[in-house]
N, C-alpha and C positions, 0 to 999 in steps of 0.2 A: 485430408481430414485432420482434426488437432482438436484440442481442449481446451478450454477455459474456467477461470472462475475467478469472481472476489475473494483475495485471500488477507488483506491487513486493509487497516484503516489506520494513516499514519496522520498524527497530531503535529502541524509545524509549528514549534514553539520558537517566539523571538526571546533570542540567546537570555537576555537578563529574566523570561519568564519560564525559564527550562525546567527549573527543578520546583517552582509553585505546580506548573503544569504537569509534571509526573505526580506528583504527588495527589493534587488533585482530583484528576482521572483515576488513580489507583484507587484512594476512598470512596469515589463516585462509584467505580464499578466493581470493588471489592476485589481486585486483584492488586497482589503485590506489582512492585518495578522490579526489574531483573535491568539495571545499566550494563550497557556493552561496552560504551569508549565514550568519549567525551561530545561528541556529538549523538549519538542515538541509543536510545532505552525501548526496553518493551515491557507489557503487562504479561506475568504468567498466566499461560495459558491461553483459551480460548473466552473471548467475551459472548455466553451463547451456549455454552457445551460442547460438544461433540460436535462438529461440522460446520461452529462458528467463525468466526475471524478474528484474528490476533489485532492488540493494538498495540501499533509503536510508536515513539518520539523522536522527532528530527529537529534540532538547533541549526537554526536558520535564523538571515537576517530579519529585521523586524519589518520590514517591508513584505517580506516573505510568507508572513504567518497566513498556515490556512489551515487546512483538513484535505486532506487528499487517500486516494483509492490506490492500491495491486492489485492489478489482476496478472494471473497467476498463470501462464500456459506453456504447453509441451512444444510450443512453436511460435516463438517471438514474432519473426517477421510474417507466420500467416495472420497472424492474429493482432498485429499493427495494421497490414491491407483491409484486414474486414471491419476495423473499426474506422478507418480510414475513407470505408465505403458508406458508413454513417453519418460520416459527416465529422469526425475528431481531422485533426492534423499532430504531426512530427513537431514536436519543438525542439528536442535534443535526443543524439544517444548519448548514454553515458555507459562504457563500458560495456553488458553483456544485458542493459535495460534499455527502456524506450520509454521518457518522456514525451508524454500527449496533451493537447486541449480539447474537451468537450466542443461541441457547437455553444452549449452553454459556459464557456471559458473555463470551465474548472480543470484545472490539473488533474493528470491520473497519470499512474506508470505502468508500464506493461513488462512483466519481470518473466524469468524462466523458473520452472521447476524450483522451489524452495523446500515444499514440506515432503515427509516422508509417506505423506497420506493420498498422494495424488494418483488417481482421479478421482477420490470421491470428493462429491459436491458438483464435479462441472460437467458443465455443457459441451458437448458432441458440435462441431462446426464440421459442415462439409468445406 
């Protein structure tokens, strides 16, 4: 058994649109940026309230730009197999995440444990 859940919705900004794109999203959704490093930025808070989902920023090349998902679980590789039994595929590991495609091509990453708040919000997988 393991957990999951959507925990960020990360905005791929191409490098020269990084900081138009924080900013933004921040006015759009009325949350400040909180920048981490030169590469990625997040929105304080939750977009949602209480049991909503953070949004972050990745600078990436411009070929690269998209919107992509976290999802969030207490067991990486159960929860790559079961998505995997859906029909996504492995595109890369990177370090302690797992880069996947949809059947629909979309990017998503399958991350461990980040927030202090986990498990609420997710889903029970046998």
């Amino acid at each position: 058994m393991h957990r999951s859940r959507l925990a960020t919705v990360v905005i791929d900004c191409a490098e020269d649109d990084f900081a138009r794109g924080r900013q933004f999203w921040s006015a759009a959704l009325g949350k400040a940026v909180l920048p981490r490093d030169e590469r990625y930025a997040t929105l304080k808070g939750r977009v949602g309230g209480k049991g909503g989902v953070f949004v972050g920023f990745q600078r990436v090349p411009s070929d690269e730009r998209a919107v992509h998902f976290d999802i969030e679980t207490d067991d990486v590789e159960a929860e790559v197999a079961r998505l995997e039994k859906l029909g996504a595929r492995v595109k890369r590991r990177i370090r302690r995440h797992v880069v996947m495609e949809a059947p629909s091509r979309h990017a998503f990453c399958v991350v461990p444990v980040r927030r202090g708040d986990f498990p609420v919000g997710t889903t029970e997988w046998p």
